[in-house]
C-alpha positions in Angstrom: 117.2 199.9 210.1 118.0 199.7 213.8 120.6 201.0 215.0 123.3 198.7 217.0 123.4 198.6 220.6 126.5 200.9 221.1 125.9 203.8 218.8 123.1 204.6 221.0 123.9 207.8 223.2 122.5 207.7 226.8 122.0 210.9 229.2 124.6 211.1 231.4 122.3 209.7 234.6 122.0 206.9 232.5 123.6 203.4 232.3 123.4 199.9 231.0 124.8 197.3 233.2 126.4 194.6 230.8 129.5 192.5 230.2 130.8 192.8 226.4 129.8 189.0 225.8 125.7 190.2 226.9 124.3 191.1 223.2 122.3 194.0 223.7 119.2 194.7 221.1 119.8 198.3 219.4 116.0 199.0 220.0 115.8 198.1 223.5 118.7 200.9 224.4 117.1 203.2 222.4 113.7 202.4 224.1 116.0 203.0 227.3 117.4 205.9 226.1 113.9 207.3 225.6 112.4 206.8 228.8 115.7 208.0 231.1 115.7 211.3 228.7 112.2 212.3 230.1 111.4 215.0 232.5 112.0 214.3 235.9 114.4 211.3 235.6 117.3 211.6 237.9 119.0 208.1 237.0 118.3 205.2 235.2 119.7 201.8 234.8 119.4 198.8 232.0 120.3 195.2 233.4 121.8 192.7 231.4 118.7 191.1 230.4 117.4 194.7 229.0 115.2 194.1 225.8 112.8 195.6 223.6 109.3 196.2 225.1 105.7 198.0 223.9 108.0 201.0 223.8 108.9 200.9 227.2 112.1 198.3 227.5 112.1 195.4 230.0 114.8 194.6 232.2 115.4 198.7 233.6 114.7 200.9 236.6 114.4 204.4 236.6 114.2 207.1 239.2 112.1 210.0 238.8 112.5 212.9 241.6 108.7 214.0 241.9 106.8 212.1 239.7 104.9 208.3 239.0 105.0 207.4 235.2 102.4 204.1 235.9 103.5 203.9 231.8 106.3 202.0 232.9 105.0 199.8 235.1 102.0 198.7 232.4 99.7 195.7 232.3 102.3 193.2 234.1 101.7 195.2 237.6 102.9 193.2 240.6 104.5 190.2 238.3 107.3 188.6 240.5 108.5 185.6 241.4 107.7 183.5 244.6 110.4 180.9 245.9 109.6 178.2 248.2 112.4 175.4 249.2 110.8 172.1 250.6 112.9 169.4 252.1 111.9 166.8 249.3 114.5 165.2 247.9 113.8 163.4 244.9 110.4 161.8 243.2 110.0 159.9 239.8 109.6 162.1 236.6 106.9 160.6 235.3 105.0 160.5 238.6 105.3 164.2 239.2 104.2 165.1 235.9 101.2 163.6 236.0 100.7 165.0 239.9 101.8 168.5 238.5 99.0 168.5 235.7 96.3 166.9 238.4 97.6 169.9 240.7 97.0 172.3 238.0 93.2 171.0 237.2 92.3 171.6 240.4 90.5 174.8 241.3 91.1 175.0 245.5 89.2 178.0 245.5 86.1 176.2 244.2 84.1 176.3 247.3 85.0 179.2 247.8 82.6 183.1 247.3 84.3 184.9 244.4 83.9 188.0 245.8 85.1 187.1 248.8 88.1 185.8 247.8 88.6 189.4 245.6 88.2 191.6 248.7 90.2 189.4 250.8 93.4 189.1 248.3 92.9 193.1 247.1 93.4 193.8 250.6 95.1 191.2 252.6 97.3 189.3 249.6 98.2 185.7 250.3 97.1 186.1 253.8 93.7 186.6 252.4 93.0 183.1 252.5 93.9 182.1 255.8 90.1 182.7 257.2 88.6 182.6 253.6 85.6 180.0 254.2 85.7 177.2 252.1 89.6 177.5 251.7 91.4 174.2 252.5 92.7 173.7 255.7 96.2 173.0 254.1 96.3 176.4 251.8 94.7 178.6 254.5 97.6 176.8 257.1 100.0 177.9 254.8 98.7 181.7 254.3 98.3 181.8 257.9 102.0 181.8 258.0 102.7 184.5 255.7 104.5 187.4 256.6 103.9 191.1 256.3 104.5 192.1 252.5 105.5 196.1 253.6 103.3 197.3 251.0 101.3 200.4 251.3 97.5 200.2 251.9 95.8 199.2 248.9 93.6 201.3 247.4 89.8 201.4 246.3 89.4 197.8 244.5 85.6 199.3 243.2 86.6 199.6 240.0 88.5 196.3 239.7 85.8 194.2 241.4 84.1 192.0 239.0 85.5 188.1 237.8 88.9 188.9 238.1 90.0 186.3 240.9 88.7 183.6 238.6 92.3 184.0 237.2 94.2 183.7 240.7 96.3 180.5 240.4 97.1 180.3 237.0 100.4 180.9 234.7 99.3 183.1 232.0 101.3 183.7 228.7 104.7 185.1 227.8 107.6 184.2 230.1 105.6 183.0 233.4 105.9 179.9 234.3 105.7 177.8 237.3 108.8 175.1 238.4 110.1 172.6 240.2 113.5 172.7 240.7 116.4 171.5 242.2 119.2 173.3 243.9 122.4 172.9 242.9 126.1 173.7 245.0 126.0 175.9 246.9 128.4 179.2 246.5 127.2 180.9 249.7 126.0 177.7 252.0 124.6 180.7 254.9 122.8 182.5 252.7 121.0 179.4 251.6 120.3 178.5 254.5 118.7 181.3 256.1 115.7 180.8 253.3 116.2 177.0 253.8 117.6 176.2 250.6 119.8 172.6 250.6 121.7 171.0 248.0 120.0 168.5 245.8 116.3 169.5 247.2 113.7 170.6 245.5 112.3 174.4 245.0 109.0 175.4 243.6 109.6 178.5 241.7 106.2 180.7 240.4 106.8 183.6 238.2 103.7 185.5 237.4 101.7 188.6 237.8 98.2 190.2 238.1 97.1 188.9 235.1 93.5 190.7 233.4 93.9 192.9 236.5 97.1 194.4 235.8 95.9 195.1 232.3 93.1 196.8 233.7 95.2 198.9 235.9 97.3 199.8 233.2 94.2 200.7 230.9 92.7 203.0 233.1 95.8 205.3 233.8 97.3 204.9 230.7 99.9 207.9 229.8 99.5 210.1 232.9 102.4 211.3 234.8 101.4 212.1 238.4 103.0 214.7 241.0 102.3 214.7 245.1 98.9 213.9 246.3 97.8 213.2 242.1 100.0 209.9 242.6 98.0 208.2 246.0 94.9 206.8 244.1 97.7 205.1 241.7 99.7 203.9 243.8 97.3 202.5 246.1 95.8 200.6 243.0 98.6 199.1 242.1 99.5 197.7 246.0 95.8 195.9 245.4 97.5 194.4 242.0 100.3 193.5 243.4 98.7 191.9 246.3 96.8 189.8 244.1 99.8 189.2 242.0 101.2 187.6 245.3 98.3 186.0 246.0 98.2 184.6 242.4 101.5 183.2 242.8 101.0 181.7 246.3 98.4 179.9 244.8 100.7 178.4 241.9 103.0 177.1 244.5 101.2 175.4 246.4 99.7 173.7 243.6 103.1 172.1 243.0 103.8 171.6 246.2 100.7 169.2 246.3 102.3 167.7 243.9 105.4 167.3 246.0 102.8 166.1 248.7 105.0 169.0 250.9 102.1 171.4 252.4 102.6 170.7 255.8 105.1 172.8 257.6 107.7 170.0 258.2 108.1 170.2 254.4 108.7 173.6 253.9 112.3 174.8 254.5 111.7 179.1 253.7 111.2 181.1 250.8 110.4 184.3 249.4 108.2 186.5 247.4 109.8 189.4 244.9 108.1 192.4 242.8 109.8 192.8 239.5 107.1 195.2 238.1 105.9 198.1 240.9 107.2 202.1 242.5 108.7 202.3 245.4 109.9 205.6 247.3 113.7 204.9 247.5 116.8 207.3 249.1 118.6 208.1 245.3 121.3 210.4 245.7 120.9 211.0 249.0 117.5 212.3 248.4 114.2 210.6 248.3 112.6 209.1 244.3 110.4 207.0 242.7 112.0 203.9 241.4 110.3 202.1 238.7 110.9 198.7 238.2 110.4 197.3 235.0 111.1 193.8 234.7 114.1 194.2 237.3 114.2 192.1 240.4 114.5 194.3 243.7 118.1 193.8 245.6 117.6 195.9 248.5 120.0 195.4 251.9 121.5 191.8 252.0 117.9 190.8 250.8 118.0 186.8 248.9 116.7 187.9 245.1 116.6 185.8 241.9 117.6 185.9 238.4 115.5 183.3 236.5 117.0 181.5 233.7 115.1 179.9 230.8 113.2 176.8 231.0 116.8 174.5 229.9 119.3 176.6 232.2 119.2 177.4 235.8 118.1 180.3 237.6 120.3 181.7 240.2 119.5 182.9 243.8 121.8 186.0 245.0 122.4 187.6 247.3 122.0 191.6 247.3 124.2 194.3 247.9 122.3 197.1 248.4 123.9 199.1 244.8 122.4 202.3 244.7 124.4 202.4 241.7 122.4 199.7 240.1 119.1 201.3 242.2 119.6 198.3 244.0 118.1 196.2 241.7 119.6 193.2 239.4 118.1 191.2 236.3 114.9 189.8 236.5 116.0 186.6 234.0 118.7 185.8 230.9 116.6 188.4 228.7 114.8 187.7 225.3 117.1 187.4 222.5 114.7 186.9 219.7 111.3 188.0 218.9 108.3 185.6 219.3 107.0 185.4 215.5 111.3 185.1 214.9 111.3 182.5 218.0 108.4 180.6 216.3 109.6 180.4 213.0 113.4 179.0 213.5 113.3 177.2 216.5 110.0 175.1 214.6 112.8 174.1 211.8 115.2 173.2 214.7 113.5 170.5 216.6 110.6 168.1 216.7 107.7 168.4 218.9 108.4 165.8 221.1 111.9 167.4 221.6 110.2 170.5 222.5 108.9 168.6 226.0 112.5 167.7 227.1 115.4 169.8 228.1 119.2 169.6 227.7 118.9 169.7 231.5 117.2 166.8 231.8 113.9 168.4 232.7 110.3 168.1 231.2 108.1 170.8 230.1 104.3 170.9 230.8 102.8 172.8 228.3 99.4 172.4 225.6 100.1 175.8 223.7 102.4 174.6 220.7 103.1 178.3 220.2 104.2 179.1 223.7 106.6 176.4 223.4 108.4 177.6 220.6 108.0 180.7 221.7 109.7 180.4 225.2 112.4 177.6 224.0 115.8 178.0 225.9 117.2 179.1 222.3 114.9 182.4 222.3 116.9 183.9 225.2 120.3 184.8 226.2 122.8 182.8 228.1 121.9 182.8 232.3 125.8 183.1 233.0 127.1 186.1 231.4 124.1 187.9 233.0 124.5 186.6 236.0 128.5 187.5 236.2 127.4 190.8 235.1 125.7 191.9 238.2 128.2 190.3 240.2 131.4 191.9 238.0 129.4 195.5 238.8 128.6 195.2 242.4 125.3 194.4 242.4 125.0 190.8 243.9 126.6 187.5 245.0 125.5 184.6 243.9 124.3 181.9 246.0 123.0 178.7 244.3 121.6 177.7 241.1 118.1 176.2 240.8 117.9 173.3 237.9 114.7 172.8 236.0 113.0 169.1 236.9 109.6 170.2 235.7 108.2 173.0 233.9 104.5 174.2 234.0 103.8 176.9 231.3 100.1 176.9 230.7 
């Protein structure tokens, strides 16, 4: 039997952010407890949307003094979330579902030399494609524009180098998706505008990772734990993966924002592109560590970040506050709170299929996998708003303005 969330002991470096109305899974604070208990971790911290992972929880961060654990970063290296506010206002339903789908046949990096476009994202990320030949003028316009992603120097891509970018603009499973929505009120109207975000306009929202290629990091360092100079070649793997997680999610947007017919510049209000899964050398404690992010959404400075809700709530834009307490880092999303094979099982005695395709929001999901969509149903995850007042109740964030679902790609 597992046990409940709150007999679960955690070292004393270790806490779970969470208001009493966030139901916590017994099994993911154990799994928490676990991994904050091992050598070398000097603090550790479970969000709100903390749940139950491959034995490694999702929704944490954790500090070690002198060592990378890539365990904790696994297969999902570099997933994240892009956000990119156009100044579109409104377009019919059924119009932009059928340009979504068109959007999301359509290979733009058809004409393009695969390995090429490997070299160019392993290295460059989504700036890769602004002189990638064959790239269309709108997409490599767009990457053009980019800005520096302050990673470090990606490492040696030889043994990641073969058919990998055949899977660069595309969703993959679990809880990536890619959105159009539409902002809400705003809380904080100067924080939305400083990354172009206006009430009632539409966002494009991509969250998504590496894909194959994260797996394939996470296969070939498996358990190691890695001290000084032993940590480089890791660590300079996983800036190529996260680079082409970037890339991959660059790519996703601008499918939909074809589909907005909003590539030009004039269209594009701002955005923003986050790591949820990756290391990065951080001041904890006054002194310098390695915080992990697992499934936990950076909130560094007074950085914009996102907590994503499900495909029937809104996600929320924040506003960081630069928590070391929290290792400046929030939620990544509301947080699983049932299993997929449980999430398949009662949610297919709950509604009909076509019901599956609409929200209680009012939006419309895109998606041929009958599985996925039980799987990732609004009802398999926690409420948005009790995680969302969490990190704001403990210091972590402010919020700034809800993004509404319109259309839902999951695929």
């Amino acid at each position: 039997m597992k046990a409940p969330a709150d007999s679960v002991v955690l070292p004393a470096h270790a806490r779970v952010i969470a208001r009493d109305d966030v139901w916590l899974e017994g099994n993911a604070v154990q799994q928490f407890a676990r991994v904050a208990a091992l050598p070398g971790c000097v603090r550790a911290v479970g969000m709100p949307d903390l749940h139950a992972g491959r034995g490694i929880p999702v929704g944490a961060a954790f500090a070690f003094a002198d060592r990378v654990v890539p365990q904790l970063i696994g297969g999902d290296a570099g997933c994240g979330v892009r956000l990119v506010a156009t100044s579109i206002g409104r377009m019919a339903p059924d119009v932009l579902e059928r340009r979504a789908r068109e959007a999301m046949e359509d290979d733009p990096l058809a004409g393009c030399d695969p390995a090429e476009v490997f070299d160019r994202v392993w290295r460059l990320g989504a700036r890769g494609f602004a002189e990638l030949d064959g790239a269309p003028e709108a997409l490599a316009r767009l990457a053009a524009a980019e800005p520096e992603d302050g990673l470090r120097p990606s490492g040696d891509p030889a043994p990641y180098s073969a058919g990998y970018e055949g899977a660069l603009g595309s969703v993959g499973g679990g809880n990536h998706f890619v959105e159009i929505a539409r902002a809400g009120a705003l809380r904080d109207p100067a924080s939305a505008a400083a990354v172009g975000l206006s009430a009632g306009d539409l966002v494009v929202l991509a969250h998504s990772g590496s894909r194959r290629l994260g797996g394939a990091l996470g296969e070939r360092w498996g358990g190691a734990v890695l001290e000084g100079g032993a940590a480089e070649p890791y660590l300079g793997e996983l800036a190529g993966a996260c680079r082409f997680a970037q890339a991959n999610r660059f790519l996703l947007a601008y499918r939909m924002l074809r589909a907005l017919g909003a590539t030009r510049a004039s269209k594009i209000a701002g955005g923003f592109d986050i790591l949820h899964n990756d290391v990065a050398r951080e001041a904890v404690g006054g002194e310098p560590a390695w915080v992990h992010r697992k499934g936990a959404a950076p909130a560094r400075g007074d950085d914009l970040t996102i907590v994503l809700g499900s495909r029937g709530t809104p996600s929320w834009v924040m506003r960081s506050r630069d928590a070391e307490a929290g290792l400046r880092s929030v939620a990544h999303g509301a947080g699983r709170k049932m299993g997929r094979g449980e999430a398949r099982e009662k949610i297919a005695a709950r509604y009909r299929r076509r019901e599956l395709a609409r929200t209680e929001l009012g939006g419309r999901v895109v998606c041929d996998d009958p599985a996925l969509l039980l799987e990732e149903h609004p009802d398999a995850y926690k409420p948005i708003e009790p995680v969302v007042e969490s990190l704001v109740e403990a210091g972590l964030a402010t919020v700034v303005a809800p993004l509404v679902p319109v259309l839902t790609v999951k695929r």
